[in-house]
C-alpha positions as CSV (number, residue, x, y, z in Angstrom):
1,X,-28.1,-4.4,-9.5
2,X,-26.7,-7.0,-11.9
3,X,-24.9,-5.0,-14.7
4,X,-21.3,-3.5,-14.5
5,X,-22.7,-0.3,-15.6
6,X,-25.1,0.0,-12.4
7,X,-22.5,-1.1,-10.6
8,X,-20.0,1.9,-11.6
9,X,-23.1,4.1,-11.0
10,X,-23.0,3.1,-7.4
11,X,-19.3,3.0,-7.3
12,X,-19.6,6.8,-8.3
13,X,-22.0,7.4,-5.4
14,X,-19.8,6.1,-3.1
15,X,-16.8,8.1,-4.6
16,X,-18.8,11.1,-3.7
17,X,-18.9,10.7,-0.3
18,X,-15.2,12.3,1.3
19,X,-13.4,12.3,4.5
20,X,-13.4,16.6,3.9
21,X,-14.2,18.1,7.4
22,X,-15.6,15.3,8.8
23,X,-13.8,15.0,12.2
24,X,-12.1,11.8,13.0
25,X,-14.1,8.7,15.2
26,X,-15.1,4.9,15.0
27,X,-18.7,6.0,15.9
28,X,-20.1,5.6,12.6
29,X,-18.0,2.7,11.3
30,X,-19.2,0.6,14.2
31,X,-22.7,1.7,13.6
32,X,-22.4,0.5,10.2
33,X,-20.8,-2.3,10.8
34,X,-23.8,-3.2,13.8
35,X,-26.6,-2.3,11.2
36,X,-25.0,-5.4,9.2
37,X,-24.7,-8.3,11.9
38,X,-20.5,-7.1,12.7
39,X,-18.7,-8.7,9.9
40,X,-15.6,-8.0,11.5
41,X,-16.1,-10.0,14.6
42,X,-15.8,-12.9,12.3
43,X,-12.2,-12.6,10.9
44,X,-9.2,-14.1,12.0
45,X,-6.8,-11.0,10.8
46,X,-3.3,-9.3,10.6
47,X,-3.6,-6.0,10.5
48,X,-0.8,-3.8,9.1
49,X,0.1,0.5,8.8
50,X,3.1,2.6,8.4
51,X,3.5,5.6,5.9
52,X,5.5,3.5,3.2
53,X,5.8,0.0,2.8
54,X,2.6,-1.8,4.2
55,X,0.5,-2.7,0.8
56,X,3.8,-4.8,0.2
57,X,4.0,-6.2,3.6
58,X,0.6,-7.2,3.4
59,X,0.6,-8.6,-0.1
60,X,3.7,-10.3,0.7
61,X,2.3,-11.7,4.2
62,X,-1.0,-12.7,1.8
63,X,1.0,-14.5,-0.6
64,X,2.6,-16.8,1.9
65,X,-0.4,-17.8,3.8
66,X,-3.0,-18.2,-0.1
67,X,0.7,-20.8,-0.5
68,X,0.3,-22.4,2.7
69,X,-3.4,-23.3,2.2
70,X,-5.6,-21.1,3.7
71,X,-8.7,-19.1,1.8
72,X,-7.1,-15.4,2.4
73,X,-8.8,-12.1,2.2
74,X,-6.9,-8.7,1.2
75,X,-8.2,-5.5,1.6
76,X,-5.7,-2.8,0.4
77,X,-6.3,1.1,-1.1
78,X,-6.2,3.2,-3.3
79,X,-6.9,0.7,-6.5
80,X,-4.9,1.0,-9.5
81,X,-7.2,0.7,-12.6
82,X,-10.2,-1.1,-10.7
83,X,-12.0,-0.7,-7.7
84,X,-12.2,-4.1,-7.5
85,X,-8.6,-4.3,-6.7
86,X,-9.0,-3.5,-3.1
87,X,-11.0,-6.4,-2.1
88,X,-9.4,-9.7,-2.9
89,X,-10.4,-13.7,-1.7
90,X,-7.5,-16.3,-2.8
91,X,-5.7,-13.5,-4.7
92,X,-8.3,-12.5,-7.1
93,X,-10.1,-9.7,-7.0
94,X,-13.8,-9.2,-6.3
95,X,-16.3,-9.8,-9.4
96,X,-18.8,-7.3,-10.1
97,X,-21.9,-9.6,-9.3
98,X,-20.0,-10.0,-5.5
99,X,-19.6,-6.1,-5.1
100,X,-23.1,-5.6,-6.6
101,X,-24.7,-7.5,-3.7
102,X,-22.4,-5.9,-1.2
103,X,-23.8,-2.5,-2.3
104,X,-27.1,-4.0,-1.7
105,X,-26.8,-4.6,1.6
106,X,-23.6,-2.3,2.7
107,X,-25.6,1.3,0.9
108,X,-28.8,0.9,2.3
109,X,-27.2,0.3,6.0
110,X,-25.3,3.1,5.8
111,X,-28.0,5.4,4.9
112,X,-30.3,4.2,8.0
113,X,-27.9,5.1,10.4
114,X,-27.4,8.4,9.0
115,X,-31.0,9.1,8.7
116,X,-31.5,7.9,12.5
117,X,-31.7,10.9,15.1
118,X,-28.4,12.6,15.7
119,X,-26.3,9.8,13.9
120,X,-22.5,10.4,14.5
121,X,-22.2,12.0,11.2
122,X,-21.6,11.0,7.5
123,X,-20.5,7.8,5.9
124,X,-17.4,8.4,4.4
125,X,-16.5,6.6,1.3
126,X,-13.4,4.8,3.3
127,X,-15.8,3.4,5.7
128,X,-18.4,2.0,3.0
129,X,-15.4,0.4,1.2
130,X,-14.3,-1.1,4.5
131,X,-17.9,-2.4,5.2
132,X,-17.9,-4.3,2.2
133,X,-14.7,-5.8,2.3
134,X,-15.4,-7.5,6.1
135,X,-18.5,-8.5,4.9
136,X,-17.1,-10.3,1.4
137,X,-14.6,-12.0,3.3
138,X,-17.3,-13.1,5.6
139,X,-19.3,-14.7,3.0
140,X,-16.7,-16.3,1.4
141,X,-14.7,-17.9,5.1
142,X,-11.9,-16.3,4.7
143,X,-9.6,-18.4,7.1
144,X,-7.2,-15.2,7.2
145,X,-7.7,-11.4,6.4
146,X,-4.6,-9.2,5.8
147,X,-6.2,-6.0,6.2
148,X,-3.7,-2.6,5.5
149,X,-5.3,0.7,6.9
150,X,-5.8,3.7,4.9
151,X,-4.1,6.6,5.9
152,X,-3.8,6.8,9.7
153,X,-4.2,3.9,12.4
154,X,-6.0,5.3,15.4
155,X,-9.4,6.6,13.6
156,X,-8.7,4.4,11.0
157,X,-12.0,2.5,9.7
158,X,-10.2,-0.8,9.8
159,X,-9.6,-0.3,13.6
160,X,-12.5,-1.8,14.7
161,X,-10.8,-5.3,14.1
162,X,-9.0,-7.4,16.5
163,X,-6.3,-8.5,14.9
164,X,-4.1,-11.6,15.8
165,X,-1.1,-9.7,15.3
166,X,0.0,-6.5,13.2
167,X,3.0,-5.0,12.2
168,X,3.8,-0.8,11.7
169,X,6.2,-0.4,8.8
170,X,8.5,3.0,8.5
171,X,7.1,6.1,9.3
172,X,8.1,9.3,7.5
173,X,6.2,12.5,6.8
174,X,2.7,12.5,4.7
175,X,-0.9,13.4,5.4
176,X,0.2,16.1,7.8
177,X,-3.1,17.3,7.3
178,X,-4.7,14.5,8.9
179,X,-2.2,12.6,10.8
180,X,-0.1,15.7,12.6
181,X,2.8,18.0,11.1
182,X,5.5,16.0,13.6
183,X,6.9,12.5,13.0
184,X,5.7,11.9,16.8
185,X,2.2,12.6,16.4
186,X,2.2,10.5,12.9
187,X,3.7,7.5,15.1
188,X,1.1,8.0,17.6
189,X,-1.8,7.6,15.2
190,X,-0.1,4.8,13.5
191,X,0.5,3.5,16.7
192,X,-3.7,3.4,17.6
193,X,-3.5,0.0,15.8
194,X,-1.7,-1.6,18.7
195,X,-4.2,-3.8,20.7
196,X,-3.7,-5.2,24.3
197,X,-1.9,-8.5,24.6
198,X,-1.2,-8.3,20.9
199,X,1.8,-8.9,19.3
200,X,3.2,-6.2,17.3
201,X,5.8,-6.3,14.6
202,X,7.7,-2.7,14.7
203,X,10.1,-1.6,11.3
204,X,9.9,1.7,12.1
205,X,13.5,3.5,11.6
206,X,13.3,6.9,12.7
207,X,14.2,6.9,16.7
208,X,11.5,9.4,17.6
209,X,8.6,7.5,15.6
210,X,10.2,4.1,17.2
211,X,10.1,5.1,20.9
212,X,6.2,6.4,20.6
213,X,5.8,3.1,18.7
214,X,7.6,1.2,21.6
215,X,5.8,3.1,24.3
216,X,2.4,2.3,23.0
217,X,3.0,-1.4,23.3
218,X,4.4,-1.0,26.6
219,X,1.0,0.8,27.9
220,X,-1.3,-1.7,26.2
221,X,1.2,-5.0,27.1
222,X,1.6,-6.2,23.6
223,X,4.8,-7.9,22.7
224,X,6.7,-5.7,20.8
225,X,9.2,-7.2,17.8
226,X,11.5,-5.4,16.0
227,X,11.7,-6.6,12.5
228,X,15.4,-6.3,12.0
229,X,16.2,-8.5,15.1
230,X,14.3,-10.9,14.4
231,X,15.1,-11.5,11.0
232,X,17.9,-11.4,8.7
233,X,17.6,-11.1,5.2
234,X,20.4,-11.5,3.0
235,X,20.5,-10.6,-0.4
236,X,22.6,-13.3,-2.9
237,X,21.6,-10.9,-6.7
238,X,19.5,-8.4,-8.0
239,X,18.6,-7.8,-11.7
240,X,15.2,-6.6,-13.5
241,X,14.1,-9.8,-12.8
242,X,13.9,-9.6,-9.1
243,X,16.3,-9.8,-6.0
244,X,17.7,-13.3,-5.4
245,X,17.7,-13.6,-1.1
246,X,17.9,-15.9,2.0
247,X,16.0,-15.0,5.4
248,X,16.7,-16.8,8.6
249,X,15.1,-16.3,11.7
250,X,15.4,-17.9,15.3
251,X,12.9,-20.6,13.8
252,X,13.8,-21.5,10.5
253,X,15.8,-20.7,7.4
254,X,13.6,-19.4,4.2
255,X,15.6,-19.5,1.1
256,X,17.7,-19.3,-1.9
257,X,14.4,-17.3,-3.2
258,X,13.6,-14.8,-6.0
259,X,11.6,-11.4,-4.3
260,X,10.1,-10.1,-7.4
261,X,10.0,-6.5,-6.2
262,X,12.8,-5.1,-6.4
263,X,14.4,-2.4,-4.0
264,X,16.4,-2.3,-0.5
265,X,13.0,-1.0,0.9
266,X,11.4,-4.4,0.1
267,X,14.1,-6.1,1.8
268,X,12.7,-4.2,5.1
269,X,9.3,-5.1,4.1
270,X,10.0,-8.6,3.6
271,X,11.6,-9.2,7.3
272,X,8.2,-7.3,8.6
273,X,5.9,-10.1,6.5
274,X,7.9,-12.7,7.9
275,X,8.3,-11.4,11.5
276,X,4.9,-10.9,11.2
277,X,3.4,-14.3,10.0
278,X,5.9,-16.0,12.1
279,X,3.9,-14.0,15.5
280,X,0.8,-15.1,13.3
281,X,2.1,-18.7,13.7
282,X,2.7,-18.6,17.8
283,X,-0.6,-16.8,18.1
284,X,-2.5,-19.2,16.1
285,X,-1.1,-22.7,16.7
286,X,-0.1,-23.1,13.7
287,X,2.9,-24.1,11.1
288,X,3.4,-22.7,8.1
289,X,5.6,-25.4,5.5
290,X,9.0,-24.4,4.6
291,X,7.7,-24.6,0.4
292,X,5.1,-22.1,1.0
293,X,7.2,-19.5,2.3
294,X,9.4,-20.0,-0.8
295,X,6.4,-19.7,-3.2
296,X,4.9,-17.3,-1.8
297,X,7.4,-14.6,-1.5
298,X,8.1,-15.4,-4.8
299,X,5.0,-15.2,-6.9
300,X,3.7,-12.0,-4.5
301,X,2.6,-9.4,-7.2
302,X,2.1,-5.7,-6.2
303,X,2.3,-3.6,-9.3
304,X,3.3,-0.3,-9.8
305,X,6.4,-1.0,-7.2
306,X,9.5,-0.3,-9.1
307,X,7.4,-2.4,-11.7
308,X,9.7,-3.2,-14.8
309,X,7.5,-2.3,-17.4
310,X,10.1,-2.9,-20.4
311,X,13.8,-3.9,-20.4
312,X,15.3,-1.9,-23.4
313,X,15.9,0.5,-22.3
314,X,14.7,0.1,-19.0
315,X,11.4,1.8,-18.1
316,X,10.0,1.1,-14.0
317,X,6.9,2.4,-12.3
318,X,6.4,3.4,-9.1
319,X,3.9,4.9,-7.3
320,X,6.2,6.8,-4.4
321,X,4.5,9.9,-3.7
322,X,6.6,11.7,-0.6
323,X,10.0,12.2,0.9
324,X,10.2,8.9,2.4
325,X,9.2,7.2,-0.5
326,X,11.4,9.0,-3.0
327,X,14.5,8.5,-0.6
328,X,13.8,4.8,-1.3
329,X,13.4,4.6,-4.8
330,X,16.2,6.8,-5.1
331,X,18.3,4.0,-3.7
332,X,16.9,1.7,-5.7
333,X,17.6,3.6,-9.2
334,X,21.4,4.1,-8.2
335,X,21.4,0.4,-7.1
336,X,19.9,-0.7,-10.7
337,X,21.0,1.8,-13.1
338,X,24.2,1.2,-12.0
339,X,26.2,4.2,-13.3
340,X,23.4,4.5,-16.2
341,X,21.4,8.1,-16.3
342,X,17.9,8.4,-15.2
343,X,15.1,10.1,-16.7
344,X,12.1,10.7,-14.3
345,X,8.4,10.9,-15.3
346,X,6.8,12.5,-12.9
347,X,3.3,14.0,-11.8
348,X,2.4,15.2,-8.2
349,X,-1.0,15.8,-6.5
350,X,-1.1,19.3,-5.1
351,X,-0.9,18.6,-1.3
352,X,2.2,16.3,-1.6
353,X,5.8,17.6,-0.9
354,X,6.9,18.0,-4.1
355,X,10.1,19.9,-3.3
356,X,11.1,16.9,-0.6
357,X,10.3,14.5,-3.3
358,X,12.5,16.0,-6.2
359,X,15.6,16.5,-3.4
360,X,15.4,13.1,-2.3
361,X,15.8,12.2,-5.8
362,X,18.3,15.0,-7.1
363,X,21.0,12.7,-6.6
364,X,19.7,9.7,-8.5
365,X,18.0,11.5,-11.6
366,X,19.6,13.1,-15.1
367,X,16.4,15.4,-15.8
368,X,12.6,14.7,-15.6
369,X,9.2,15.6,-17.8
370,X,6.6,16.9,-15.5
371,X,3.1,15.4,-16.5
372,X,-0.7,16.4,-15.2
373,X,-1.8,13.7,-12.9
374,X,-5.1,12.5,-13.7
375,X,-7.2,13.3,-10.4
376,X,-8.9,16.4,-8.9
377,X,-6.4,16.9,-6.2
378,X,-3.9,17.7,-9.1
379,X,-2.3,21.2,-8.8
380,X,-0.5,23.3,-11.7
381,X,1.8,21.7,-13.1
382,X,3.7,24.8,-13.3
383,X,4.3,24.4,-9.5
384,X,5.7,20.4,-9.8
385,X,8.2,21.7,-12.6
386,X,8.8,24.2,-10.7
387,X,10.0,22.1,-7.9
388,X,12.2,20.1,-10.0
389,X,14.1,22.8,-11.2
390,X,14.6,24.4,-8.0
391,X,16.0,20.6,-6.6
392,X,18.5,21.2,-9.4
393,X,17.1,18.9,-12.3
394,X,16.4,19.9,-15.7
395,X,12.8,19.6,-15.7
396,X,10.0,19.9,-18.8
397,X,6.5,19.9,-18.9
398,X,4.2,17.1,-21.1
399,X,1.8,14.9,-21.8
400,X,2.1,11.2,-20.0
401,X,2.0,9.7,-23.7
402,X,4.5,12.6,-25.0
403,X,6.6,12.6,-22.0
404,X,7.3,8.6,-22.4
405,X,8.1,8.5,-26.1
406,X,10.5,11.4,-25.5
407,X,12.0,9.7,-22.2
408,X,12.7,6.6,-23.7
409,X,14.9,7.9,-26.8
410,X,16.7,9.9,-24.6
411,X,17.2,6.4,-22.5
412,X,18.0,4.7,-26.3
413,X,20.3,7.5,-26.8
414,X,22.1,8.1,-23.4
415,X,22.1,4.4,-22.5
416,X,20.0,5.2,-19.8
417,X,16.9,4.2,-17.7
418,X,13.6,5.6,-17.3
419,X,11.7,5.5,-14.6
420,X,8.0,6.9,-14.2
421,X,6.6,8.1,-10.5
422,X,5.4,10.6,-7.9
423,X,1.4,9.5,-7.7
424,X,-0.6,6.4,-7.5
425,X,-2.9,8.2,-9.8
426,X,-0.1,8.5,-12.6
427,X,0.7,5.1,-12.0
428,X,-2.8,3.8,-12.4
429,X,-3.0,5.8,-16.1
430,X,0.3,4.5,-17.2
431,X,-1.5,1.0,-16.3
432,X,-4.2,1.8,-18.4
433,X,-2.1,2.8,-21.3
434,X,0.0,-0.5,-20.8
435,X,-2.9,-3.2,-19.8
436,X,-6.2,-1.7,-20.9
437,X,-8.8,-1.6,-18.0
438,X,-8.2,-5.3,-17.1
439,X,-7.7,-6.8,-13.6
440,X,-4.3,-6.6,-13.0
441,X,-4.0,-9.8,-10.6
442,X,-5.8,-12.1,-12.8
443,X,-3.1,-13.3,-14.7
444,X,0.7,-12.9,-14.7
């Protein structure tokens, strides 16, 4: 399996597999995991989940550690434009002929457990791609693995790792489906992550999520540390550059540095990185230097998070997706626009919130094009405009390509901003458009 287009052929088989009806365990992740000598049992690892907010505590958390010195791993999800984006060693992402001989040996183990008698039940896709990423940052001694889970924590494929520390971000509504209809029960299986005797960074908000958050690390005795005592973040500027800040904690002071993401959201995430690493450094022994927390916080890339994709007029790209998400990017656009109007691009898969999303955003937006989001979960479109109009925002239907040329003169001619969200699979297209189907961490 040498050539990219065998590898995409195999990508495709594993893209078939799904998480539809297959009821929630570790059974067959371990299994899989066994069948290939337990890459997992080899990483030193943080391990990170929360609704919103922990692919950028992770990359941030990565970003310090790849400046301090160490060989990192990064396993994140969903991808962007590449699959390949998920599974990263020193900050770039994994080449074909890598993932080629993962498949090799990660496919065919998976398919000899599920043809054993009375195997647990089907590989899912998830639990292939988790496979693969332990065993590449095996292979290549990875000193440290920042690993994000997908959408849970409990029955999460990543929680067969034991992590030296890990940190919950904020919890909000999403993935009912799977995770519960109740901010508790979401904060319980988020909570699933928490190991015995390991330290746990908390930024969860909401006071219900917080105290099942809080009791879970009392049950298992893991220190618990709440983000936003233990560090305080001050921002000094903000423009489309960036957000100019200083951090101090009980241990040190980080700072005058540039955070190129830009949000008050990321100021949250930032104190959970640090609080986090700083637990990483107790647990391990270790010292991270003063200029590597600087550098690192400020070359950390994570696209597609109020990404400035062109100054005049301004046009950003997120990939929010719920409620919680929206409320934050919200903030964000009145914080940057500053008085300017807002045009929104958006696109919504169907089992989203889509009339939580457009009233957390009501406030913050002008009007908005609705545009088809380029995956099979996408619903009528009818429905998302639909949802936008009844949020109160004069709302049209479009193309993506239409929908930006029209956005952007009616930025040129309002003096406004646009701003482009509501799916990572929207954002991954407008990447493509923008970038071409090139890695998007290679090269600033």
């Amino acid at each position: 399996m040498s050539d990219n287009l065998t590898v995409q052929a195999a990508l495709e088989r594993m893209f078939r597999r799904t998480t539809l009806g297959i009821r929630p365990g570790l059974e067959m992740i371990r299994a899989l995991l066994a069948e290939i000598a337990n890459p997992e049992r080899s990483l030193v690892a943080l391990h990170v989940a929360g609704t919103n907010g922990k692919g950028s505590v992770c990359a941030m958390a990565e970003s310090v550690l790849r400046a301090a010195g160490y060989r990192t791993g990064l396993y994140t999800s969903p991808h962007l434009l590449r699959f390949n984006e998920r599974i990263r060693v020193e900050g770039r992402s994994i080449p074909d002929e890598r993932l080629a001989a993962l498949l090799e040996t990660v496919e065919p183990a998976a398919l000899r457990v599920e043809t054993r008698p009375n195997p647990p039940r089907p590989c899912t896709f998830f639990e292939l791609t988790t496979a693969m990423a332990f065993e590449h940052f095996r292979r290549e001694a990875a000193e440290v693995s920042v690993i994000e889970t997908g959408m849970g924590g409990r029955w999460d494929a990543t929680n067969v790792i034991l992590p030296a520390a890990a940190a919950i971000c904020d919890i909000g509504f999403d993935h009912q489906n799977y995770l519960g209809a109740s901010i508790e029960a979401i904060a319980g299986e988020k909570a699933g992550i928490i190991k015995p005797g390991r330290p746990v960074i908390s930024g969860v908000r909401d006071p219900r999520a917080s105290e099942i958050v809080e009791r879970a690390a009392r049950e298992r005795g893991a220190p618990l540390i709440r983000s936003e005592e233990a560090v305080a973040l001050r921002r000094l500027g903000m423009n489309w550059d960036g957000q100019k800040l200083s951090a101090e904690t009980p241990s040190r002071r980080i700072g005058p540095f540039r955070l190129p993401l830009l949000g008050d959201h990321q100021l949250r995430n930032a104190a959970i990185a640090i609080a986090l690493l700083e637990s990483f450094e107790r647990a391990a022994g270790i010292e991270i230097p003063d200029d590597a927390w600087r550098r690192g916080l400020e070359t950390v890339r994570w696209p597609a998070r109020l990404q400035v994709l062109r100054r005049e007029p301004p046009v950003l790209l997120d990939g929010g997706h719920n409620p919680h998400a929206a409320e934050a990017l919200a903030a964000a656009l009145r914080a940057l626009a500053k008085g300017r109007p807002v045009a929104l691009i958006a696109g919504l898969v169907a089992d989203k919130d889509h009339a939580g999303f457009f009233r957390a955003l009501a406030s913050a937006v002008r009007r908005a094009w609705i545009v088809p989001v380029p995956c099979e979960r996408a619903g009528p479109v009818e429905d998302v405009e639909a949802a936008a109009r009844a949020a109160g925002i004069a709302a049209a239907r479009n193309t993506l390509d239409t929908a930006r040329a029209e956005a952007v003169e009616w930025a040129v001619e309002n003096g406004g901003v646009v701003c482009i969200a509501g799916s990572l699979f929207l954002a991954g297209a407008t990447l493509a458009a923008e970038y071409g189907d090139r890695d998007l961490f290679d090269s600033p």
